[in-house]
C-alpha positions as CSV (number, residue, x, y, z in Angstrom):
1,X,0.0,0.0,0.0
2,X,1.5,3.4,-0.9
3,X,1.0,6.1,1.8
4,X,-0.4,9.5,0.1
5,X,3.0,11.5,1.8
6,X,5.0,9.0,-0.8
7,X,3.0,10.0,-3.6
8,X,6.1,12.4,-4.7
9,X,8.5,9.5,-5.0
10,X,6.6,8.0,-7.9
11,X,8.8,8.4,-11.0
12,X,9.0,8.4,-14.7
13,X,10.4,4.9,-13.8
14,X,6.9,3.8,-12.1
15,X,5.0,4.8,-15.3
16,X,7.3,3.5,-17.7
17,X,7.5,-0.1,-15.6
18,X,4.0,-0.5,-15.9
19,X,3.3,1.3,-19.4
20,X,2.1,-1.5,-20.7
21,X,-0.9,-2.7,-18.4
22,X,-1.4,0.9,-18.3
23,X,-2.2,0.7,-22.4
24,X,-4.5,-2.7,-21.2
25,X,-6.7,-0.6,-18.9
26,X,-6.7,2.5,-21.7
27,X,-8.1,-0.3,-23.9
28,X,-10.7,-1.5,-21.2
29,X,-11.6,2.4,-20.8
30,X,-11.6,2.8,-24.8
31,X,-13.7,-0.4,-25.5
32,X,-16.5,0.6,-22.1
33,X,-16.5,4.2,-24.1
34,X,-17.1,2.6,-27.5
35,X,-20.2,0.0,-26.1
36,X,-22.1,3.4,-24.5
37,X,-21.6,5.9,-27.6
38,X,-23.6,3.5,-30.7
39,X,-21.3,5.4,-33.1
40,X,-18.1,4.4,-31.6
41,X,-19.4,0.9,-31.3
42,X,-17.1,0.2,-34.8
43,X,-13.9,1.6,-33.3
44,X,-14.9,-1.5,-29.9
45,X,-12.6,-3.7,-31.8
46,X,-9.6,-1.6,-32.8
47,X,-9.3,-0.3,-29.0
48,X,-9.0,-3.7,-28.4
49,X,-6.3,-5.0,-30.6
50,X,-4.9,-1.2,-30.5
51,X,-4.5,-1.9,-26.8
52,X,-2.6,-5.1,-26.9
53,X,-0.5,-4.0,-29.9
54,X,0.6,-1.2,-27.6
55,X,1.3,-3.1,-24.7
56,X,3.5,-5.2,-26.5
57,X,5.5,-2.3,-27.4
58,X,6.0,-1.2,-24.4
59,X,7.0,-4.7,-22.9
60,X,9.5,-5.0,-25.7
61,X,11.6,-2.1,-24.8
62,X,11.2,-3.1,-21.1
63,X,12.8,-6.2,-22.3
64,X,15.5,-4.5,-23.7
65,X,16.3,-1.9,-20.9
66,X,13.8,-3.3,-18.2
67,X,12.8,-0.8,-15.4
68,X,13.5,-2.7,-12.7
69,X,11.4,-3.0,-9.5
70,X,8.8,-0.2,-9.8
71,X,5.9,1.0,-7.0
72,X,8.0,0.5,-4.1
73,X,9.1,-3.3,-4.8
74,X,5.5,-4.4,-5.6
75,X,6.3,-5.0,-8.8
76,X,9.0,-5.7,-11.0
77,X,8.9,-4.5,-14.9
78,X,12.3,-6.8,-15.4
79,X,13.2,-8.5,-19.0
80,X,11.9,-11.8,-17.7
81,X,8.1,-10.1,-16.3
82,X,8.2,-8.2,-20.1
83,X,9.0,-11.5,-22.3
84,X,5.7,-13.3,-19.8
85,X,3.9,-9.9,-20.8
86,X,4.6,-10.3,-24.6
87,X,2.9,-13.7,-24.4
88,X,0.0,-13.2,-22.4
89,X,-0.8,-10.4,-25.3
90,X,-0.3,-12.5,-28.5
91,X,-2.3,-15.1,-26.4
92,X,-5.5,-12.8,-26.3
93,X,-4.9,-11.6,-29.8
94,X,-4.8,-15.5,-31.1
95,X,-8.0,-16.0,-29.0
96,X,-10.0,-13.0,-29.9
97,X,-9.1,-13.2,-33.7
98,X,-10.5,-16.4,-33.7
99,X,-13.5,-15.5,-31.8
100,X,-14.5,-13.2,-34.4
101,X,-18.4,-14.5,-35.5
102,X,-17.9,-17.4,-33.1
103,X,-20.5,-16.6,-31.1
104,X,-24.1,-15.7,-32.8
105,X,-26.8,-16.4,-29.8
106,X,-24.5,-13.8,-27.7
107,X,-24.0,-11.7,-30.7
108,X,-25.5,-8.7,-28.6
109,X,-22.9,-8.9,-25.4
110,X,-19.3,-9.3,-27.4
111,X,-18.6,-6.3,-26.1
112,X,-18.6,-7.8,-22.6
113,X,-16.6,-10.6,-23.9
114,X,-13.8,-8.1,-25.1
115,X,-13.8,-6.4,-21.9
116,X,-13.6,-9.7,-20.0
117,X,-10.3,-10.6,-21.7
118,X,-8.6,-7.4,-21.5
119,X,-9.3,-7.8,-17.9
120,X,-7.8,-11.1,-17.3
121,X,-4.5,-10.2,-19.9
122,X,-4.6,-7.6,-17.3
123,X,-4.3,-9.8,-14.4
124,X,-1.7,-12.0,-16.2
125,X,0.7,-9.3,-16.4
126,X,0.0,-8.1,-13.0
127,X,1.0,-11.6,-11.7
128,X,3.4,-12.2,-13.9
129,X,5.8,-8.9,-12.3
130,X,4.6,-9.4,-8.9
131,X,6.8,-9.4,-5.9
132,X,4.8,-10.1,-2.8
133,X,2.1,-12.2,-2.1
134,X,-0.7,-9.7,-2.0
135,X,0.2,-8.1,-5.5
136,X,-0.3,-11.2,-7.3
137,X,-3.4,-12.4,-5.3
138,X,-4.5,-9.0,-6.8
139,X,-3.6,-10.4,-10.3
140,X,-5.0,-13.8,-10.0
141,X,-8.2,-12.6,-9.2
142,X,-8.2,-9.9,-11.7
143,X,-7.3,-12.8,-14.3
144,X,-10.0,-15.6,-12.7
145,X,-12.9,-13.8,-11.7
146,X,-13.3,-12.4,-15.7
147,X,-12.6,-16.1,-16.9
148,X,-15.1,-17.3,-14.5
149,X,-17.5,-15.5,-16.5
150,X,-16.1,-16.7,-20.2
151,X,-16.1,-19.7,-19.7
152,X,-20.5,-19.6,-19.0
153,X,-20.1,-17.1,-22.1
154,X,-22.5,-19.2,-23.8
155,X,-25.1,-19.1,-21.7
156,X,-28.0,-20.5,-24.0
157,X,-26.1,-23.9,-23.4
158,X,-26.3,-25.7,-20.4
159,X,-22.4,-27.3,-20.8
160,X,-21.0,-23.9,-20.8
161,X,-22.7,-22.0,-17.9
162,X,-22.0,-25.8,-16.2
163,X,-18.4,-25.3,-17.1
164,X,-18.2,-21.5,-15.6
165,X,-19.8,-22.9,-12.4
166,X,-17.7,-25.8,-12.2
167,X,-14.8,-23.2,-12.5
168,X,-15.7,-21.0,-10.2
169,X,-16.4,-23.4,-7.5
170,X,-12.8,-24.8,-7.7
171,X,-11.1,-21.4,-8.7
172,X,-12.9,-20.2,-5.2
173,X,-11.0,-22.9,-3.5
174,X,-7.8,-22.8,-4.7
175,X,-7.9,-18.8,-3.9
176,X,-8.7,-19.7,-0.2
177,X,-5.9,-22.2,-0.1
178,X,-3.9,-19.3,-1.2
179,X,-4.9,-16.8,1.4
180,X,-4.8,-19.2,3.8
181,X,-1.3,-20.2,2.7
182,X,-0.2,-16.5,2.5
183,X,-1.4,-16.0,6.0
184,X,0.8,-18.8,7.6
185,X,3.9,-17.9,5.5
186,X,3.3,-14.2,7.4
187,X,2.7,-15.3,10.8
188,X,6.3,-17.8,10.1
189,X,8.2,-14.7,8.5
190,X,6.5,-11.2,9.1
191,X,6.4,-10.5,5.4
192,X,4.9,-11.1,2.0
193,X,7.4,-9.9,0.0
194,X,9.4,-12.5,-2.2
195,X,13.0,-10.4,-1.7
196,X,11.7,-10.7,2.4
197,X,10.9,-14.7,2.0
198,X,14.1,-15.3,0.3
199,X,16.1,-14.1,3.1
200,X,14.2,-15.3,5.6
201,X,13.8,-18.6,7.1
202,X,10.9,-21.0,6.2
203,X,12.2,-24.3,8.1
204,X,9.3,-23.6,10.7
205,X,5.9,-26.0,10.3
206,X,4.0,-23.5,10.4
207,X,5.8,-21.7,7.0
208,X,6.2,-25.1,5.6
209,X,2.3,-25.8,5.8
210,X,1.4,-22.2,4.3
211,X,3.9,-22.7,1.0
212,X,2.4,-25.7,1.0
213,X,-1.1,-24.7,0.3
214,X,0.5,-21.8,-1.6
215,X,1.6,-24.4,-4.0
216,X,-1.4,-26.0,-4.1
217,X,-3.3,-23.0,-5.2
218,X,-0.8,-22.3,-8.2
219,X,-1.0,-25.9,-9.1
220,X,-4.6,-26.1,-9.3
221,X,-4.3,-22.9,-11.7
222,X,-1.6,-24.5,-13.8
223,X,-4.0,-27.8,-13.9
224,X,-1.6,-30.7,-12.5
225,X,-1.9,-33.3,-10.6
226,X,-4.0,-33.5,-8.6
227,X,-5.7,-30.7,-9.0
228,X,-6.1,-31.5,-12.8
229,X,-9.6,-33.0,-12.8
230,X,-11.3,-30.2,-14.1
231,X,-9.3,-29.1,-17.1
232,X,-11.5,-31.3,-19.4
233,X,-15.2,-30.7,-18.6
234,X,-14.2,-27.1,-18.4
235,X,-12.1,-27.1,-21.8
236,X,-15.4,-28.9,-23.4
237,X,-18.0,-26.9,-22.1
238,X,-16.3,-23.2,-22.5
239,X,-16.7,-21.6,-25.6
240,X,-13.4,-22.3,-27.7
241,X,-11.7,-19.4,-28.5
242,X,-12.6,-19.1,-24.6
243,X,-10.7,-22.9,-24.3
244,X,-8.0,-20.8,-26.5
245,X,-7.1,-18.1,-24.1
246,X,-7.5,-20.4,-21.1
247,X,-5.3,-22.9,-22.2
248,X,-2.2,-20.6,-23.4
249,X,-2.7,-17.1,-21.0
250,X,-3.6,-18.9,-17.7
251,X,-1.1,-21.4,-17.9
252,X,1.8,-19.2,-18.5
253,X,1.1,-16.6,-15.8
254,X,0.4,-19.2,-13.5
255,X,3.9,-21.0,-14.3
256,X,5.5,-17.3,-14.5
257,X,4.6,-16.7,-10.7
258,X,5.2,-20.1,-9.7
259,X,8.8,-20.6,-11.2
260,X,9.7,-17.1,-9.3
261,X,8.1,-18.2,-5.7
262,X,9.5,-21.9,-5.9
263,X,12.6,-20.8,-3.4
264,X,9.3,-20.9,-0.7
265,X,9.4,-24.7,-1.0
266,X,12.0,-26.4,0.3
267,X,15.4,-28.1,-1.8
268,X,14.4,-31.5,-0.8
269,X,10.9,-31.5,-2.1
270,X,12.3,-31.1,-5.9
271,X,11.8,-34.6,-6.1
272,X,8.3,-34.9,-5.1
273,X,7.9,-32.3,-7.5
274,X,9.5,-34.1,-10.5
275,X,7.0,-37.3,-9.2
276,X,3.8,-35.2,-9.4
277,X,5.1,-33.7,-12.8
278,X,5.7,-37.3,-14.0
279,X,2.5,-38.8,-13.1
280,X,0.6,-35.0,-14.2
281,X,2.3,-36.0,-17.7
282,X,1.2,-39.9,-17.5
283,X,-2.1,-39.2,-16.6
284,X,-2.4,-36.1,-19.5
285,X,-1.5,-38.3,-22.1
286,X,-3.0,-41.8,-21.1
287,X,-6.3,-39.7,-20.8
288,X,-5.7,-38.1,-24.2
289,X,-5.2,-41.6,-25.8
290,X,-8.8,-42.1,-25.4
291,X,-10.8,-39.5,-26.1
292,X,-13.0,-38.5,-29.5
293,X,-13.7,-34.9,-28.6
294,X,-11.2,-32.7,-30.1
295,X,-11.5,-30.1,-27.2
296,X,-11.5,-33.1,-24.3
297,X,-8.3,-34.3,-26.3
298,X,-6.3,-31.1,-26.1
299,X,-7.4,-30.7,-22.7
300,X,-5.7,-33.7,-21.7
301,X,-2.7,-33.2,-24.3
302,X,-2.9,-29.1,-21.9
303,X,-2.2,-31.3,-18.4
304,X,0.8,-33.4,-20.0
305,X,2.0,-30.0,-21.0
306,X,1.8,-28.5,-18.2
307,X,3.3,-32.0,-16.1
308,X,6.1,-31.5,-18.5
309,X,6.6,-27.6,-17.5
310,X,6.6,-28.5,-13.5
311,X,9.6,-30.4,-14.1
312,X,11.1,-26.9,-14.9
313,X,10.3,-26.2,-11.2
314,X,12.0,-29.1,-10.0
315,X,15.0,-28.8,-11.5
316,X,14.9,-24.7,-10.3
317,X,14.6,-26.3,-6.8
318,X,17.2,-29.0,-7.2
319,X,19.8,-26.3,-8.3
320,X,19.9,-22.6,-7.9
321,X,15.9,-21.5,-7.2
322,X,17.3,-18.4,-8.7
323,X,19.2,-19.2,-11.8
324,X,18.2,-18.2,-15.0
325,X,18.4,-21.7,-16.8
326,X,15.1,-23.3,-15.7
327,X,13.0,-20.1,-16.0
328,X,14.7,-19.7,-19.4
329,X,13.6,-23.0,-20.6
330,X,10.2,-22.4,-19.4
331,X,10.1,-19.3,-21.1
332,X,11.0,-20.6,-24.1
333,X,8.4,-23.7,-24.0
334,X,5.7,-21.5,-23.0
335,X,6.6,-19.2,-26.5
336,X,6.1,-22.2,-28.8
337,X,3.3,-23.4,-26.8
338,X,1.1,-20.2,-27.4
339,X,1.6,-20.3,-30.5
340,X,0.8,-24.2,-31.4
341,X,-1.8,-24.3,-28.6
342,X,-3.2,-21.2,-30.0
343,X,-3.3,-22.0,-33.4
344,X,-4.7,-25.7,-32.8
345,X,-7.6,-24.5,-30.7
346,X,-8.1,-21.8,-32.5
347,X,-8.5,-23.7,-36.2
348,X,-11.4,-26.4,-33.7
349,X,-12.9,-22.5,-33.2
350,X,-12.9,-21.8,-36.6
351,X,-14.0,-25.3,-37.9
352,X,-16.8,-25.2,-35.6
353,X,-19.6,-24.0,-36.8
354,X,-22.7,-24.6,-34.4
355,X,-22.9,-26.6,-31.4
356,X,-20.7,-29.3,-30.2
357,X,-21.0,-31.7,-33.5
358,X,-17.7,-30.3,-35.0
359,X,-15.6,-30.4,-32.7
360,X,-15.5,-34.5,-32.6
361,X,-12.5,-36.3,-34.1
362,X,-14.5,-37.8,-36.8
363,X,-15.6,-34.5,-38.2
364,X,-11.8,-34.0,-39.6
365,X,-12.1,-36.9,-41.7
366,X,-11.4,-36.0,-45.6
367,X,-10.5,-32.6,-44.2
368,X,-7.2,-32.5,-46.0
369,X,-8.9,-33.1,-49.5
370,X,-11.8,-30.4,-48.7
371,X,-9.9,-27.4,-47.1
372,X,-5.7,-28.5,-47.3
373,X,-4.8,-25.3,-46.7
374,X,-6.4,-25.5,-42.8
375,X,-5.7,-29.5,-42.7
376,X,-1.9,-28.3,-43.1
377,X,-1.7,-25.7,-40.4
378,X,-3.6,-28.3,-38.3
379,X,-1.2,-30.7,-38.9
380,X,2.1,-28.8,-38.5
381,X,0.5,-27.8,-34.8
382,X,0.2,-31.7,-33.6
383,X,3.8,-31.9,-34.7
384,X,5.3,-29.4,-33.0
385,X,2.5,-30.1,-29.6
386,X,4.4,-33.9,-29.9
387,X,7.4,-32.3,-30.3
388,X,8.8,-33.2,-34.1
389,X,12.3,-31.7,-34.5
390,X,12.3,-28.6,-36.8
391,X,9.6,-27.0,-34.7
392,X,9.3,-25.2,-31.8
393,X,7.5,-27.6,-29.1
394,X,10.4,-30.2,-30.3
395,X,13.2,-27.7,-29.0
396,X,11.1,-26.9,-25.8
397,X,11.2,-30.3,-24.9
398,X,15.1,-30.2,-25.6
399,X,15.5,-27.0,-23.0
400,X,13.3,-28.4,-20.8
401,X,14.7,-32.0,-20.3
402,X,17.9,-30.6,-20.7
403,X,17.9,-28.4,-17.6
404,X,15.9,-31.6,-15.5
405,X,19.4,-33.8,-16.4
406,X,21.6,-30.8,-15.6
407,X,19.7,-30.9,-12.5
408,X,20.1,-34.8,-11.7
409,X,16.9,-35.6,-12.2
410,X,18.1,-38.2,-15.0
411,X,14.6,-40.9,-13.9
412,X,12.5,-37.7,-14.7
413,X,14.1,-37.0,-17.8
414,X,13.7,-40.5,-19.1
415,X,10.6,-41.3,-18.2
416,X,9.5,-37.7,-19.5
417,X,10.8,-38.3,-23.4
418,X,9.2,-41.7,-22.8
419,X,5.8,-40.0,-21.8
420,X,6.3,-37.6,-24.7
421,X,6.7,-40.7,-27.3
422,X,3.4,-42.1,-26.0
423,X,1.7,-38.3,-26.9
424,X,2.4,-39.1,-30.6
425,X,-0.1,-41.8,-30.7
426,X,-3.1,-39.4,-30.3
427,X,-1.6,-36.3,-32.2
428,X,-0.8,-38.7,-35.2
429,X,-4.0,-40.2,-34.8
430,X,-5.4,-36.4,-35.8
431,X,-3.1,-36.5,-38.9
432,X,-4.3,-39.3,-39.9
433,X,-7.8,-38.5,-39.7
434,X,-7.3,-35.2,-41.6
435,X,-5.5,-37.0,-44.7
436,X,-6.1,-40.7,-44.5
437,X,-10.0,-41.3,-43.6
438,X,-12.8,-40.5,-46.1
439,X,-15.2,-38.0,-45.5
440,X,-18.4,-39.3,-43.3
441,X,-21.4,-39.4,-44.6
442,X,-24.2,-36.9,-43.4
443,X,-23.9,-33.3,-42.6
444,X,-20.1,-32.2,-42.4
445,X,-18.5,-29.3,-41.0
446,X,-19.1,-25.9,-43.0
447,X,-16.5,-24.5,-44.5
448,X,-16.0,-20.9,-43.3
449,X,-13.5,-18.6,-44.3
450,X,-12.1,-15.4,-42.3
451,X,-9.3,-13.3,-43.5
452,X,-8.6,-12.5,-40.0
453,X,-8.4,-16.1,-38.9
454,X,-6.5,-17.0,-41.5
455,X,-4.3,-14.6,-41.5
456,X,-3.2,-15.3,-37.2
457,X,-3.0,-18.9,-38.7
458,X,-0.3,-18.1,-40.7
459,X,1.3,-16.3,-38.2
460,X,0.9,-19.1,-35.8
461,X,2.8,-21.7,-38.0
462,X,5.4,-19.5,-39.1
463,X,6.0,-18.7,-35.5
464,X,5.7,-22.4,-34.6
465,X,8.6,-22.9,-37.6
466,X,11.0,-20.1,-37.0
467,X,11.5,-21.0,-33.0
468,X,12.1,-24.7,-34.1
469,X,14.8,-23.4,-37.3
470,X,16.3,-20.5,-35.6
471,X,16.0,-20.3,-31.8
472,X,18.9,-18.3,-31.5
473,X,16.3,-15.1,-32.6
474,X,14.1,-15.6,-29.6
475,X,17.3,-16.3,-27.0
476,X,19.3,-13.2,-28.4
477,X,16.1,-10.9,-27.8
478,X,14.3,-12.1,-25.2
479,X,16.4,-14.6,-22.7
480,X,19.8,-12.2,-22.3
């Protein structure tokens, strides 16, 4: 809390640390202004992208001369908070492009469905730079509580408001566990600042027990085990460009935080940690192996990803909680991730054309004859999700298991590429269906065509093919 006699120690520094979620909330402001005023209702969509385009701007010169910790050490507008804040934008850009005419029974409350988004990019960067415990509780209810509402978007359809309820309930939950968990990390320490934690000490139970539930709480939002149980009803019942956002944003904010508050757990739990990763990764892909909804099986194929992400924690924990590696290599998996998880949602948004009949497996079949332009992108995105050298999910694997061997964890690392061969049954199993199966008979997916859509779908794969061919661009630029 800043006291009003400190008001005249807020410097340029301040505003240009947190210039970009200040061009989010200009867009929030723009796009409320634009929904009262009919005339500017046209000008609702270019605040939006306008917004975001901005932000990124201004988080790509913080990543080249970053601010440093702004508003009195609440939050930190560093290279590493500014490369999170670049993906949490292209994340809500990817989902909004492809939400375009997506929804037609809430045709009349988009605007509230723009908002909604900004609101939780919002909250993504505000957790992603936070530096105390109370800052990024701020965030993660800024980012949940709009999602909560997003995901019963639809609300003529009884598996989406079920899905926002479901949500909620849980998100509720994990939040307590959170301020619960903060509370007992205070009582142990006196403080809820990350620079105060890592100095202090947190051998006592009674700080043990509150980053325990602190974990908890991040893990439920990163959807592992166990706290993974709701990632499918929730991915299948939320509209999908919804499913989009919630499966590329919320995940990398949540790993963002987590990666920088791991030094609260102790050095001997990085084990335990590469277990629950392990069996988060067994379970994500076992579950995936069996499902015919497209959106249940990404769902799944989101948990493995995520299992395979937490042993990025682990290896932080059984080395330096500090060094750069680990986060680096999270950073770098979460980039290609956006992007391919972005892109393959996104395309099941744009295929789907009423309903939940087109989103099933068998509705890709004789795709690749009908529309090979989609079939391709499609294709290229399970590739790179099973992590096929010459893409970008095949080289965030490398970085990934990499730092897990450099941090002993050699059973993790094994059994991890060995999880990660099992994924390509069910990724395949969507190639195949796009170019090998004829076409079913009956009533087949409409073939709709969006300049917009198609245009983020090129971007996408390109994206998805320059970080597997020339990584070196994204490490010079944004992990120096």
């Amino acid at each position: 809390m800043i006291h009003p006699a400190n008001l005249e120690a807020l410097t340029s520094t301040d505003l240009r640390g947190t210039a970009p979620m200040i061009c989010v909330t200009a867009g929030i402001v723009l796009a409320l202004l634009a929904e009262i005023a009919p005339a500017l209702r046209p000008a609702r969509g270019l605040a939006f992208v306008g917004s975001l385009l901005a932000a990124i701007a201004f988080e790509l010169r913080l990543v080249a001369d970053p601010a440093g910790e702004v508003f009195h050490g609440a939050f930190a507008a560093s290279s590493r908070s500014a490369t999170w804040g670049v993906l949490f934008c292209c994340a809500a850009l990817i989902a909004w492009t492809y939400g375009r005419r997506y929804y037609k029974e809430e045709a009349g409350h988009v605007a509230e469905h723009d908002l909604l988004m900004l609101c939780s990019t919002l909250g993504m960067m505000l957790m992603a730079g936070s530096r105390d415990l109370i800052t990024f509780f701020v965030g993660l209810e800024l980012l949940s509580v709009p999602l909560y509402s997003l995901a019963a978007f639809r609300r003529v359809r009884a598996t989406s408001v079920e899905a926002g309820l479901r949500y909620f309930v849980l998100g509720a939950f994990a939040a307590g566990l959170f301020l619960y968990g903060s509370a007992l990390v205070y009582a142990a320490t006196g403080t809820v600042s990350l620079a105060g934690l890592h100095d202090a000490s947190l051998g006592s139970p009674l700080a043990l027990v509150g980053a325990a539930l602190i974990a908890a709480s991040l893990f439920f939002k990163v959807s592992v085990f166990p706290f993974h149980f709701w990632v499918p009803d929730v991915y299948q019942g939320s509209p999908t460009p919804v499913t989009t956002f919630m499966a590329t944003g919320t995940k990398a904010a949540g790993f963002a935080f987590l990666l920088e508050v791991a030094f609260v757990m102790p050095p001997s739990s990085a084990g335990l940690i590469a277990a629950i990763a392990v069996v988060t990764m067994a379970l994500g892909n076992l579950g995936a192996l069996v499902q015919s909804d497209l959106k249940r099986l990404f769902a799944y194929s989101a948990v493995a990803h995520a299992g395979t992400l937490l042993l990025v924690v682990a290896a932080s924990l059984a080395g330096d909680p500090r060094a750069a590696g680990p986060v680096d290599a999270a950073l770098y998996y979460m980039a290609a991730y956006v992007f391919t998880a972005g892109g393959a949602f996104g395309l099941v948004a744009l295929l789907e054309a009423d309903g939940e009949r087109f989103t099933k497996l068998e509705s890709l079949r004789g795709l690749g004859r009908r529309r090979p332009g989609i079939s391709a992108a499609l294709s290229l995105f399970m590739l790179s999700l099973g992590g096929f050298p010459a893409t970008g999910g095949f080289l965030g694997k490398y970085f990934v298991f990499s730092s897990t061997l450099r941090a002993d964890l050699v059973w993790a690392s094994v059994i991890g590429v060995l999880l990660s061969v099992v994924a390509l049954g069910y990724y395949l199993r969507v190639i195949l269906t796009l170019w090998m199966l004829p076409e079913p008979e009956g009533e087949r997916a409409p073939e709709v065509r969006r300049l917009s859509a198609t245009l983020v779908t090129g971007v996408c794969a390109a994206m998805v093919l320059w970080l597997g061919l020339f990584p070196g661009w994204f490490l010079e630029r944004f992990l120096n």
